[in-house]
Structure formats: structure tokens, C-alpha cells
N, C-alpha and C positions, 0 to 999 in steps of 0.2 A: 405816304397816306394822302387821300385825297379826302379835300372839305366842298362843302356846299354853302360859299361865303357872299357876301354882299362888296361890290365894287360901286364907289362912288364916280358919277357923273353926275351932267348938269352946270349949271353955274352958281355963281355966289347965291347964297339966301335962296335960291334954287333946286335941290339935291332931287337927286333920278340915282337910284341904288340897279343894278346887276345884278342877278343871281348868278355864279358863276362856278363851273370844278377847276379849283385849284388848287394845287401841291402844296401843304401845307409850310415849306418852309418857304415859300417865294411869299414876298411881300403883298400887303392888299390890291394895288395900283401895278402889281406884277404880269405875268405875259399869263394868260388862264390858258384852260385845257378846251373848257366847251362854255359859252353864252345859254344857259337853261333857262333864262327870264329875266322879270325887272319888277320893282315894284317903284310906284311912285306915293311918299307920302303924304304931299298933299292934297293932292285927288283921290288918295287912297284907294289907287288902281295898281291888280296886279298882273303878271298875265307868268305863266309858267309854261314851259313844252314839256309836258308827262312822260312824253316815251324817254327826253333824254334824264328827266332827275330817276326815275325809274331804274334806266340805266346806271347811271352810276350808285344809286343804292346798291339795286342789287350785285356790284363792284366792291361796296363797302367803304362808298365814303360815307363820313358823317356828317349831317348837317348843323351850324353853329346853331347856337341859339336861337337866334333874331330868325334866322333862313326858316327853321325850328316851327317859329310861332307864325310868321308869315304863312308857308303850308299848312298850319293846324288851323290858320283861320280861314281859309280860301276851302277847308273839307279836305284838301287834299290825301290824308293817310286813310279816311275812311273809304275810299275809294280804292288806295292801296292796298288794304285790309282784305277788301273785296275781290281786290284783283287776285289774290295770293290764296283766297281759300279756297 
């Protein structure tokens, strides 16, 4: 099964997160499938590429939590929502 997880870069006291599709049993810091985005928190900028999370939804991965709440606040599923009806 594939997730739609957060991979940490950056440096110390620094963190820059990935959105990333990865195999659920490979580790966080593991080889991923595809780069879908980034969020940064302390700018709290995000930037996603729709066709590929898209993609891999309609695949049937799932996205973690965090990945989760990042898309639900950027609008991203009501657009979704849109796309699909």
C-alpha cells in the first residue's frame, strides 16, 4: 500500500518536510516513489503538484494525517470534490 507521507529535510532548527508516495513499509528517510510537494513550517508555505497527489489517490493511497490536514487547509479536497463530480 502506498501513503502520502512527510519526509524531513533542511537543517538543524530548520525542518523543510516533503510530501512524498511511499511504500508503507519503507522507512520515513527511505527511497520514495514520487516527490508531490513540500511544506515549509515556518513560513508556512506549501506548494503541492495536484495532478500527481491526484494520481496517486485515485491509486488508493492514503494520506497520513499531518499530509491530511496540510491538503484540508491549502482547499485542496474541495477542489477534489469538484474535480470528481
Amino acid at each position: 500500500m502506498v501513503k502520502l507521507r512527510l519526509k524531513r529535510c533542511g537543517r538543524k532548527q530548520r525542518a523543510i518536510y516533503r510530501i512524498i508516495a511511499i511504500d508503507v513499509r519503507s522507512r520515513r528517510e527511505g527511497r520514495d516513489l514520487r516527490k508531490v510537494g513540500f511544506y515549509d513550517p515556518i513560513k508556512n508555505q506549501t506548494y503541492s503538484n495536484v495532478p500527481a497527489i491526484l494520481y496517486f489517490l485515485k491509486k488508493g493511497a492514503q494520506p497520513t494525517g499531518t499530509v491530511y490536514d496540510i491538503l484540508r487547509k491549502a482547499e485542496f479536497f474541495q477542489e477534489f470534490r469538484v474535480f470528481f463530480l
